[in-house]
C-alpha positions in Angstrom: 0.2 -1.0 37.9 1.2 -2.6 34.9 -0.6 -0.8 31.7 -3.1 -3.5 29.0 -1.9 -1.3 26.3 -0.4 -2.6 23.1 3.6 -2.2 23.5 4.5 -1.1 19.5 7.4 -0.6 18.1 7.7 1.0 14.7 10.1 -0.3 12.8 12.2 1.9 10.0 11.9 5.7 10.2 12.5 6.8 6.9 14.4 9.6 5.1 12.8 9.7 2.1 8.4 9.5 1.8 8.2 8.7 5.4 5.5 6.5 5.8 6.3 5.6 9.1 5.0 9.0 10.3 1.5 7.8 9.2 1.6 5.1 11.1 2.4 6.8 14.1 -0.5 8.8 12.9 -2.6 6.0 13.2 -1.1 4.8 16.4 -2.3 8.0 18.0 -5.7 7.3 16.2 -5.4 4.9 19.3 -4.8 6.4 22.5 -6.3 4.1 25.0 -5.2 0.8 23.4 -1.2 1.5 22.3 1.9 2.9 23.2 4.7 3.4 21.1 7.1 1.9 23.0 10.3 1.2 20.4 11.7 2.6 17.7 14.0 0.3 15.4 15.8 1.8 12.5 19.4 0.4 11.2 20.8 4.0 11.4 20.2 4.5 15.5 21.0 8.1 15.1 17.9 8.6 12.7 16.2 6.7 14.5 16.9 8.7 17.8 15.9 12.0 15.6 12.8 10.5 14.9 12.0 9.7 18.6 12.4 14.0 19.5 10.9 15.1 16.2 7.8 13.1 17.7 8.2 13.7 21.0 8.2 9.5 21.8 10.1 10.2 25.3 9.1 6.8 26.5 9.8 4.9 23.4 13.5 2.7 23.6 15.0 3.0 20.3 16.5 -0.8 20.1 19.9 -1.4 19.4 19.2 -4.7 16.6 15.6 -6.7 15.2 15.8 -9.2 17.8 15.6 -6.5 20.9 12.5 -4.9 19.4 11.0 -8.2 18.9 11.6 -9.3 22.7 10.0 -5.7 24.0 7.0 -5.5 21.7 3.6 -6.8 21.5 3.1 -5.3 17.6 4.9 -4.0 15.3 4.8 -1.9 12.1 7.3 -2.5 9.3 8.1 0.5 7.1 11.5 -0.8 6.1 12.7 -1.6 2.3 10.8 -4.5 0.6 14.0 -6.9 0.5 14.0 -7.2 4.4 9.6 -7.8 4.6 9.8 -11.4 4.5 12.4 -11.8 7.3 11.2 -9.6 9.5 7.1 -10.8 9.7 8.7 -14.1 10.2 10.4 -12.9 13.0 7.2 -11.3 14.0 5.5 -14.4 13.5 7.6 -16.9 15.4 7.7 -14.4 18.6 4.1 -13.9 18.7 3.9 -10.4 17.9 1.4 -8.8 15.6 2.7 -7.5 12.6 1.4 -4.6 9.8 3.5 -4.5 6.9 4.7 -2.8 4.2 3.6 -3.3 0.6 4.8 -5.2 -1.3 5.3 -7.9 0.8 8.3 -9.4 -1.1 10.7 -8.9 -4.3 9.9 -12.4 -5.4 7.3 -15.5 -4.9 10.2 -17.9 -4.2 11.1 -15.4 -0.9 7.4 -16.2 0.6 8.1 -19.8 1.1 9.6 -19.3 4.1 6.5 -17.5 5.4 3.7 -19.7 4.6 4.5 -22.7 6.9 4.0 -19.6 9.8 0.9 -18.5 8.5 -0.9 -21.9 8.8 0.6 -22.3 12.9 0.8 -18.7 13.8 -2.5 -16.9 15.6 -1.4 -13.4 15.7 -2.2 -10.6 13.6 -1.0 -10.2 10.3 -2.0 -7.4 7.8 -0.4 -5.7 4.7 -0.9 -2.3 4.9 -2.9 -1.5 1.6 -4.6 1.5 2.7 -5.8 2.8 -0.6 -9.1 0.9 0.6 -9.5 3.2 3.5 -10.4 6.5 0.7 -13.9 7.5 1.2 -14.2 8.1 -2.8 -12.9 4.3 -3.4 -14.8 3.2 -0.8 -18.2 4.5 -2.5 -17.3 3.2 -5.8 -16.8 -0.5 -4.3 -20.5 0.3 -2.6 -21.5 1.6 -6.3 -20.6 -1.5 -7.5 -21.8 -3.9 -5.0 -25.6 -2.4 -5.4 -25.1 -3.1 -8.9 -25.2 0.7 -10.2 -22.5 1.0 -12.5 -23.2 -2.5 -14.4 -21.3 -4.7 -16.6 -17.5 -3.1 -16.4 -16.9 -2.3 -19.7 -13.4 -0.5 -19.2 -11.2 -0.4 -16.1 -8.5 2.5 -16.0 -6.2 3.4 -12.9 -2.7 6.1 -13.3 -0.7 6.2 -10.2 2.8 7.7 -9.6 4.9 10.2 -8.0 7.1 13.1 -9.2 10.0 13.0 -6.9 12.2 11.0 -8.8 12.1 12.6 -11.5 14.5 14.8 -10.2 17.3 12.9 -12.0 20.2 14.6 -9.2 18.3 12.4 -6.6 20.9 10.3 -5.8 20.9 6.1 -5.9 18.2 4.7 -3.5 17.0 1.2 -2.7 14.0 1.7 -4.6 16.2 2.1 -8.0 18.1 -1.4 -7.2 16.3 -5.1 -8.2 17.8 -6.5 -5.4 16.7 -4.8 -2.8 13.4 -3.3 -4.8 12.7 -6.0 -6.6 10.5 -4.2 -9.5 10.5 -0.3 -9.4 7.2 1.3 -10.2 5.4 -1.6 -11.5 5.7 -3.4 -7.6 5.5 -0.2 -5.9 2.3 0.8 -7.3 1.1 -2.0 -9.0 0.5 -3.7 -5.4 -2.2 -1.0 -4.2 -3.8 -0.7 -8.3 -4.4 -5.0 -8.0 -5.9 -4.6 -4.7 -7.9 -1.8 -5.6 -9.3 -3.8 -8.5 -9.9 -6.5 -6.8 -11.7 -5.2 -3.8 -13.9 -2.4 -6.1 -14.9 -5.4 -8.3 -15.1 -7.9 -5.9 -13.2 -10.4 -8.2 -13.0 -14.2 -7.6 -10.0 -15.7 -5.5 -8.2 -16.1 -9.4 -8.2 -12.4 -9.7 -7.5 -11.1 -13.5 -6.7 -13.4 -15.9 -3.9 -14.1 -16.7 -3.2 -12.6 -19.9 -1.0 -9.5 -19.2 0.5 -7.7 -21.9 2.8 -5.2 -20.4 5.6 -2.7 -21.3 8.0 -0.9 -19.1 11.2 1.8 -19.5 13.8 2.7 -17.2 13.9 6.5 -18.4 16.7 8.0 -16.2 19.3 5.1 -16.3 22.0 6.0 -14.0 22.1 8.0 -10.3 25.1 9.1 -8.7 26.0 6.4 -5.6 28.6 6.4 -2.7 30.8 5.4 -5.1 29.9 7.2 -8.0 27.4 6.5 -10.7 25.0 3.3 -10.5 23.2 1.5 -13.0 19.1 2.2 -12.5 18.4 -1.8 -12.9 14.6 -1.3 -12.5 11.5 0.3 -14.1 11.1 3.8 -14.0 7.1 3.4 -15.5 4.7 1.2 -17.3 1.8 0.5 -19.0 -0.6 -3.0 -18.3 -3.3 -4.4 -19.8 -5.2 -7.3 -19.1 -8.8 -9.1 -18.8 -11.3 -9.0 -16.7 -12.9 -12.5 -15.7 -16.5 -10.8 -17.6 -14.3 -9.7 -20.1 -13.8 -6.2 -19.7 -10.7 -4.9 -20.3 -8.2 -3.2 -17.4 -5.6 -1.3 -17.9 -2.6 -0.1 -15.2 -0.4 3.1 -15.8 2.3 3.3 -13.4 5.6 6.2 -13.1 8.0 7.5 -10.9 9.5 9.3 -13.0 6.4 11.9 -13.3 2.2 11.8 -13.1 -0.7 13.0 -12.8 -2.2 12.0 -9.9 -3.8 9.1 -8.6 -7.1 8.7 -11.4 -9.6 5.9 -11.8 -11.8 5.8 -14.1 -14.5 2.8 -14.6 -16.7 2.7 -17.5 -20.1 1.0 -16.9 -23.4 -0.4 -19.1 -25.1 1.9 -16.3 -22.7 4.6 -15.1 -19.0 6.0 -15.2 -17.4 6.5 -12.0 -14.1 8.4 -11.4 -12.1 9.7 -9.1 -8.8 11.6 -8.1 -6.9 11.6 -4.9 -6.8 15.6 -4.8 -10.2 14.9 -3.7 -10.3 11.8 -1.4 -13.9 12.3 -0.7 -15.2 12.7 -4.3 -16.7 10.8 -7.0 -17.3 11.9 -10.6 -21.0 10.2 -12.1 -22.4 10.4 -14.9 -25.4 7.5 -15.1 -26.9 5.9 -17.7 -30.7 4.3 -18.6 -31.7 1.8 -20.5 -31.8 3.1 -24.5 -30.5 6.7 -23.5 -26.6 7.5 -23.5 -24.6 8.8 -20.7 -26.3 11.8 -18.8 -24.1 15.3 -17.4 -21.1 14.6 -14.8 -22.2 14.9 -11.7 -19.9 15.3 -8.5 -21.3 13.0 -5.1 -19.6 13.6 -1.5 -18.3 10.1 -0.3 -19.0 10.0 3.5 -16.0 10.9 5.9 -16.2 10.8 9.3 -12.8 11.3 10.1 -11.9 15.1 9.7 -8.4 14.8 8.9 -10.1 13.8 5.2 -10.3 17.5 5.1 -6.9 18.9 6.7 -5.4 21.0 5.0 -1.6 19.4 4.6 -2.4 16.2 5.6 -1.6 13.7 2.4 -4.7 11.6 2.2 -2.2 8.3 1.8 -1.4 9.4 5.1 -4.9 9.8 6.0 -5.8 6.0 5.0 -2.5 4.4 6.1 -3.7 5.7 9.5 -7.0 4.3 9.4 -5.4 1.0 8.0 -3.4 1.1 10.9 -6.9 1.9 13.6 -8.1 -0.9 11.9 -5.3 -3.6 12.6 -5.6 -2.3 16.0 -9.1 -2.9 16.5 -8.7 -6.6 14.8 -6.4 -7.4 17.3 -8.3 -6.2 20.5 -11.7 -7.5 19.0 -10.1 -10.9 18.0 -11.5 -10.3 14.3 -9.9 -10.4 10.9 -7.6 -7.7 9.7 -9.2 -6.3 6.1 -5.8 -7.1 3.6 -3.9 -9.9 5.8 -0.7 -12.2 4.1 -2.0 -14.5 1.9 -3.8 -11.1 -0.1 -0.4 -9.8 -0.1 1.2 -12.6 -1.9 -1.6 -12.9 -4.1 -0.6 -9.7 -5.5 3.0 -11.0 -5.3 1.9 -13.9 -7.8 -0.2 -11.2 -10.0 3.1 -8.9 -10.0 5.2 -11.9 -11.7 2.8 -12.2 -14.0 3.0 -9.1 -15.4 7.2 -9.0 -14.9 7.2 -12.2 -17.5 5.9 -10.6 -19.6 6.8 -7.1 -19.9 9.2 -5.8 -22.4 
């Protein structure tokens, strides 16, 4: 009998972060509606490793793009952001649902190509920006909504990582413009816009556009096949810009070494912030009318989901998961994804901004 589950096919395995394992996460989030049925990766020995590490015994690991596209009814990219754009088309013009990557391109002229799909195609497309799936951010966008933290005065977010820091980590995509596009400032920039966006519920516009930026490339060589290779791409930066009520915003981004994931919004009525060692936490101190800010106090975000609290379990992994439950469920329920293509290349157009003018 011939099974109504979603045939998926998770495209990229990784060898470095791995995000592909949260997406089979989130695929098993699933049961009754997918199976992972392919497994695509450029290296088909990796990508045959992958399929025992996981124990995917019924999953084909494809020979090229156009194979997994043929067998598969959706598909999640978690492939270098140079090949994004060609391979949602693909997705789009074969009728398979697709959950990408972020960013969704190196450069706005790249997108071109996909919007002409996007007005004709009715599948599912969603951009997988699962920082909006953290219980913590998720209360400070319901903060915000009810009006409780006020007029944002000041708007602060750090993210990073500390693995290349490690300056014997050898040459990667992620250090190369062409196949990266921006380093830190696209890989994390994409999920702080978002974030800023969906907390604040900003007009279509976004931020204005009056980005003053500056960014380093710290460690400037890494040793490739060949030898050593020029580092052509940021390494960190720091943002600011305007808020459309005129409160100011302002981005830290490193790969190079950080502390943490923080947000921090100051209010006329409260201060808000949060770290992603604690997913389900917010700090608050509130404020009335003619008195100053009262003591810190720390407020339990609701969870359902109890991998929130397993120990081990990164809690990017946790919400790329639940990013990827929730693309599922648009696509049996015939509803909208929460972050689809045309959010994603907003951000794209937000990220050039801040490229022009960063020194």
């Amino acid at each position: 009998m011939k099974s109504n589950k979603l045939r998926v096919t998770i495209v990229g395995t990784g060898n470095k972060v791995g995000i592909s394992r949260a997406h089979l996460m989130g695929y098993r989030y699933c049961p009754d509606d997918v199976e992972i049925t392919g497994i695509y990766d450029m290296d088909m020995e990796a990508a045959r490793a992958w399929k025992r590490e996981f124990d995917l015994s019924q999953a084909v690991c494809f020979e090229n793009f156009d194979q997994a596209l043929a067998n598969s009814d959706a598909m999640s990219i978690c492939t270098p952001n140079f090949t994004h754009v060609d391979m949602v088309c693909g997705c789009l013009k074969h009728n398979v649902h697709v959950l990408c990557e972020k960013p969704l391109s190196n450069t706005i002229r790249e997108l071109e190509k996909l919007k002409p799909l996007l007005r004709t195609s009715a599948v599912k497309g969603m951009i997988n920006l699962n920082y909006r799936r953290i219980p913590a951010l998720r209360y400070i966008e319901q903060l915000m909504t009810a009006g409780e933290i006020g007029q944002v005065y000041l708007y602060r977010h750090t993210m990073g990582g500390n693995r290349l820091a490690n300056e014997t980590i050898p040459m990667e995509w992620r250090m190369r413009r062409k196949q990266s596009g921006s380093g830190a400032i696209g890989d994390f920039c994409s999920h702080m816009l978002d974030m800023v966006h969906f907390i604040l519920r900003l007009p279509e516009e976004g931020i204005t556009k009056d980005f003053a930026a500056r960014k380093s490339t710290f460690i400037k060589q890494r040793q490739g096949g060949n030898g050593p290779e020029t580092v052509d791409n940021d390494d960190c930066a720091m943002i600011i810009g305007t808020l459309p009520n005129g409160g100011l915003v302002n981005f830290m981004v490193s790969r190079v070494g950080a502390v943490g994931n923080r947000l921090e919004i100051i209010g006329s009525k409260a201060i808000v912030r949060f770290e992603m060692a604690e997913p389900t936490k917010v700090k608050l101190q509130r404020r009335e009318k003619g008195k100053a800010f009262g003591p810190e106090e720390t407020v339990e975000a609701p969870a359902e989901n109890p991998d929130w609290h397993a120990t081990g379990v990164p809690p990017e992994f946790v919400a790329c998961a639940e990013n990827v439950r929730e693309f599922i469920k648009a696509i049996r329920n015939h509803t909208l994804v929460p972050t689809d293509f045309y959010t994603g290349i907003r951000i794209q157009e937000e990220i050039e901004s801040i490229l022009q003018v960063s020194k």
